[in-house]
C-alpha positions as CSV (number, residue, x, y, z in Angstrom):
1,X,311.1,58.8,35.1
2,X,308.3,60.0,37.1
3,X,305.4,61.6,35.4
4,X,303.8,65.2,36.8
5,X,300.5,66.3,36.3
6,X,300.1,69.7,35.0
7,X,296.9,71.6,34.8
8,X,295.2,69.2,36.6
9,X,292.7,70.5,39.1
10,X,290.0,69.0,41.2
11,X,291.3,65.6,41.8
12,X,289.2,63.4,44.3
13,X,291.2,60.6,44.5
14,X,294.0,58.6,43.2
15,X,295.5,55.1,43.0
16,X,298.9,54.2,41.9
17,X,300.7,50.5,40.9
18,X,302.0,49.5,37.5
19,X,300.1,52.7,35.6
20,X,297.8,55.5,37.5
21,X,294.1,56.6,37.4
22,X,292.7,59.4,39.4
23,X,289.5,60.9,39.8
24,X,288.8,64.6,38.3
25,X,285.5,66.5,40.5
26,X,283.5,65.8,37.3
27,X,283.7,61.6,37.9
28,X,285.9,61.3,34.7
29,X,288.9,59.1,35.0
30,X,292.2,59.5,34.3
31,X,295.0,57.5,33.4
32,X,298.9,57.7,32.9
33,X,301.9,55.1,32.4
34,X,301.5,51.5,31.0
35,X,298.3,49.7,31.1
36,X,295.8,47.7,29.0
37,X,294.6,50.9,27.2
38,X,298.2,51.8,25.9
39,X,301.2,53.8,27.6
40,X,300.2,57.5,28.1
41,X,302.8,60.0,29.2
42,X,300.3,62.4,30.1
43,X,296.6,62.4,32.1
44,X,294.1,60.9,29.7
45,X,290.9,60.6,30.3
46,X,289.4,57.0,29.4
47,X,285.9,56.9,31.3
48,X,284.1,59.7,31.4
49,X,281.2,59.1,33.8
50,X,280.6,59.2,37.1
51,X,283.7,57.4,39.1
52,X,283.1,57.5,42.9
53,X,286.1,54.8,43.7
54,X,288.9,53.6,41.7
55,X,291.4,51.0,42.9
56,X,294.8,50.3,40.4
57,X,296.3,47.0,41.3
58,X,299.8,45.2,39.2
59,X,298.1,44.3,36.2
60,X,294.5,45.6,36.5
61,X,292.3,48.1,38.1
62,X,288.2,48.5,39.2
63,X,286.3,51.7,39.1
64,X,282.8,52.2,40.8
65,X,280.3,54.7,39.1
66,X,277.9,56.5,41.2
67,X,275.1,54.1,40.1
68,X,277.0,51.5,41.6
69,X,278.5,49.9,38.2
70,X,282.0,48.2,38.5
71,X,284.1,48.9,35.5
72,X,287.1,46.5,35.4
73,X,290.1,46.1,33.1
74,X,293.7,44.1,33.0
């Protein structure tokens, strides 16, 4: 079933595979569907810092901060 985002406004940019993430105008990151941090049926945010990239791949993902840290998970 596919998911829709309500109420959520200023997205940057988003990357879809196995679960979702997108990228609110604040740098926070959002995810939805199954991943390594649970299954969320709704937008949650799980970084809240300054995300400039996100890439979601089958089993894992990779977010870049402004400061150029890589946060990774899978």
């Amino acid at each position: 079933m596919p998911t829709e985002i309500r109420n959520l406004n200023g997205i940057v940019a988003i990357s879809c595979n196995h679960h979702s993430a997108a990228i609110g105008s604040r740098g926070e990151l959002y995810f939805w569907g199954t991943g390594v941090f649970g299954t969320f049926y709704e937008p949650k945010i799980v970084i809240d810092a300054d995300i400039t990239e996100v890439s979601i791949g089958g089993c894992f993902g990779v977010a870049k901060d402004k400061e150029g840290l890589l946060w990774t998970w899978g």
